[in-house]
C-alpha positions in Angstrom: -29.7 -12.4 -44.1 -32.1 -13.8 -41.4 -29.3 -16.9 -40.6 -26.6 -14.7 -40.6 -28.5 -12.0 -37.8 -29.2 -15.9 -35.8 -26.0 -16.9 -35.7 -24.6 -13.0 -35.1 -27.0 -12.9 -32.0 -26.2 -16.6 -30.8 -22.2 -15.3 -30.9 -23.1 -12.3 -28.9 -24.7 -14.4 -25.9 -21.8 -15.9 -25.0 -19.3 -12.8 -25.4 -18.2 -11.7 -22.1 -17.9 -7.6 -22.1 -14.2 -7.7 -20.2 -13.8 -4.6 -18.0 -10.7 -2.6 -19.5 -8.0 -2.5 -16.7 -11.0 -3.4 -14.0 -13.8 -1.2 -15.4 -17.0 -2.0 -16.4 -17.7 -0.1 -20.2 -21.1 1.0 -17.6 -19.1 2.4 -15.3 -17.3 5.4 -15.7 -14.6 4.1 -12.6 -11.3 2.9 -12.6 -12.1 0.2 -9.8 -15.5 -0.7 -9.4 -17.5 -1.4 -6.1 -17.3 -4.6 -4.3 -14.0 -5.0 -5.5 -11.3 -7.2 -3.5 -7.9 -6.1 -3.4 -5.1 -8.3 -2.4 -1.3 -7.5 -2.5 1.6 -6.8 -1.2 5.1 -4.1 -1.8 9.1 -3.7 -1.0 10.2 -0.9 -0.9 13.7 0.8 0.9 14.7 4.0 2.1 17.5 6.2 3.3 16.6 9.1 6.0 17.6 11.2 8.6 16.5 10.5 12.0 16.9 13.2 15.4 16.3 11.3 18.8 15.6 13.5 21.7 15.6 13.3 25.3 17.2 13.8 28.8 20.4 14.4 26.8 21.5 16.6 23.9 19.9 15.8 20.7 21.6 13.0 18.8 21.2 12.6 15.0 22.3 9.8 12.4 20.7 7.9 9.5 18.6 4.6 9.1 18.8 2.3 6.0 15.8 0.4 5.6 13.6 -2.4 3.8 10.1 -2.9 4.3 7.9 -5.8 3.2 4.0 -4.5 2.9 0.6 -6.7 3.0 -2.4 -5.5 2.0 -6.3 -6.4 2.3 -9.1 -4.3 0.7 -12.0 -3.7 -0.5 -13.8 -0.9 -2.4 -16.9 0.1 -0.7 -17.6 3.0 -3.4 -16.4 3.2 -6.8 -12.6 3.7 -6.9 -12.5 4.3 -3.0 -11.1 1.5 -1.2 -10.8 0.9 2.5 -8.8 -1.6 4.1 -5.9 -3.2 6.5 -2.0 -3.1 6.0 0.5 -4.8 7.8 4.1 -4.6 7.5 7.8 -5.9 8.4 10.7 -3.2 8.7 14.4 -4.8 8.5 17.0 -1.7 10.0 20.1 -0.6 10.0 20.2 2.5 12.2 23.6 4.4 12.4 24.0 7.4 15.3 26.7 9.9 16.0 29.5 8.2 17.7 27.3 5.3 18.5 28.1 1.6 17.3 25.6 0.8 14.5 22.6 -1.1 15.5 20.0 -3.5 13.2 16.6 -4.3 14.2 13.3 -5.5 12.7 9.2 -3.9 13.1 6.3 -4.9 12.9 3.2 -3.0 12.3 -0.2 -3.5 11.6 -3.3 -0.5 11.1 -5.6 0.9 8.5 -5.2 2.5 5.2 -7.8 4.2 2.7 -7.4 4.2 -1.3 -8.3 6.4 -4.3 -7.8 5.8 -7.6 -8.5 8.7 -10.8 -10.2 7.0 -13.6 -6.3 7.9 -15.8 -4.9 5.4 -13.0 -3.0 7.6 -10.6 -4.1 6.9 -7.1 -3.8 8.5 -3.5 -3.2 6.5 -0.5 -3.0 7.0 3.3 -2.4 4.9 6.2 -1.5 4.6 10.3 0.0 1.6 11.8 1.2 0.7 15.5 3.4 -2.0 16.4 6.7 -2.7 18.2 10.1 -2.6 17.5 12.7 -5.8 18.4 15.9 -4.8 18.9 19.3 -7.4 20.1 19.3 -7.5 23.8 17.5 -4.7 24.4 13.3 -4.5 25.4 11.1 -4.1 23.1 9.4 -0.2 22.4 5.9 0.9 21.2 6.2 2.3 17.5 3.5 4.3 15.2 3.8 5.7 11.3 1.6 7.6 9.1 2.3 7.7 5.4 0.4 9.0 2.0 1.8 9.4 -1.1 0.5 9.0 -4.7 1.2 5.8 -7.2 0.0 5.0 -10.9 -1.5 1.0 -11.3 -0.1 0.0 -14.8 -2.8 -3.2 -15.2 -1.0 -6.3 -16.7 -4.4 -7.5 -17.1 -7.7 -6.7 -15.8 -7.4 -7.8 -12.2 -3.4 -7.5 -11.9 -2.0 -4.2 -11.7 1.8 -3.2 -11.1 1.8 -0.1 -8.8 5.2 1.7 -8.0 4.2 4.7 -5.6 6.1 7.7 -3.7 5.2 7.9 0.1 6.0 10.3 2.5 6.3 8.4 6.3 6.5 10.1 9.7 8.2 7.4 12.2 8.0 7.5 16.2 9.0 5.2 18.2 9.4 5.4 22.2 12.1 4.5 24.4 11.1 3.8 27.8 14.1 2.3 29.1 16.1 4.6 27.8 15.1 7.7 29.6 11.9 8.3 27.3 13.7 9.1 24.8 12.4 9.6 21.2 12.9 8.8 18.1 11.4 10.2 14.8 12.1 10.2 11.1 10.7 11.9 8.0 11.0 11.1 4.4 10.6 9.8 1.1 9.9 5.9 0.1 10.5 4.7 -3.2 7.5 1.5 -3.1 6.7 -0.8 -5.8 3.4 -3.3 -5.3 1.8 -6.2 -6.9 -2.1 -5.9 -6.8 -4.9 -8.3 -7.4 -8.5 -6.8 -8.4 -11.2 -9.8 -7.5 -14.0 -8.5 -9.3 -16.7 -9.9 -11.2 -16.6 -9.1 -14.6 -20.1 -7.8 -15.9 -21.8 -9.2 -19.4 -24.6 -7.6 -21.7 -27.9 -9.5 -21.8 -30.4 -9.6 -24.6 -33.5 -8.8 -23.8 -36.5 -10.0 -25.8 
């Protein structure tokens, strides 16, 4: 009985305690604090866009792809704060107008929470500036939030498919100030790495 309670604890020193999809068993958190996050998304989208100006109001549609990069890190349990930057590919149609492509880049903060059942909210602003063929570059800004669910592969990778809500602006100087917004619905799907160190018991005489 005594060898077998020696060799028992001598097994249990060197069994590490891995966190269940990034949790410590200590922890009642989905994420735990001092967490790194690193990852990125595609997504693409269909909306509606109105531009307004001098003239009438002219409407149309945008189809677009976007390529998202993210850097975090959770100063709380389950809250993470971070940056995002991101590349927008375009192809914008508009009432009796020829059909125009163009690419954005944007770069600005975003904030994350996660529920311990792995649903998480997530909000963000970015400015940047939109390059269109021939034509001068304009000043751009989003907001999105939405909610996702992080399906963990393992215990630092998680899958994360998301619904966002954006609001788009971008400003055309040299065309008469004229402006350009869009609302709506983004189907996103991101890749997610969780750099934490995992936690292990210790026996105490």
């Amino acid at each position: 009985m005594g060898k077998f309670l020696y060799v028992a604890v001598f097994l249990l020193g060197f069994l590490p305690v891995r966190a269940q999809e990034n949790r410590s068993t200590l922890i009642p958190a989905k994420i735990i604090q001092r967490t790194l996050m690193v990852g990125g998304s595609v997504s693409g989208s269909y909306r509606q866009i109105d531009i307004t100006g001098p003239n009438e109001p002219v409407s149309g549609h945008r189809t677009q792809f976007d390529l998202d990069a993210k850097l975090g890190y959770f100063v709380l349990h389950d809250f993470a704060l971070g940056v995002r930057g991101a590349i927008y590919y375009y192809k914008e149609s508009m009432d009796n107008q020829v059909p125009t492509q163009a690419t954005n880049v944007l770069v600005g903060p975003f904030a994350r929470y996660y529920l311990n059942n792995g649903f998480f909210g997530e909000a963000s602003a970015a400015v940047g500036v939109n390059k269109r063929p021939n034509i001068s570059k304009t000043d751009l800004a989003e907001f999105r939030g939405g909610v996702g669910y992080a399906i963990f592969i393992n215990p630092k990778v998680a899958v994360e498919p998301a619904l966002l809500f954006s609001y788009y602006q971008e400003k055309r100087v040299t065309e008469g100030n004229r402006k350009v917004t869009e609302f709506g619905p983004t189907l996103n799907v991101g890749l997610q790495v969780y750099l934490f160190r995992e936690r292990k018991f210790k026996l105490t005489p």
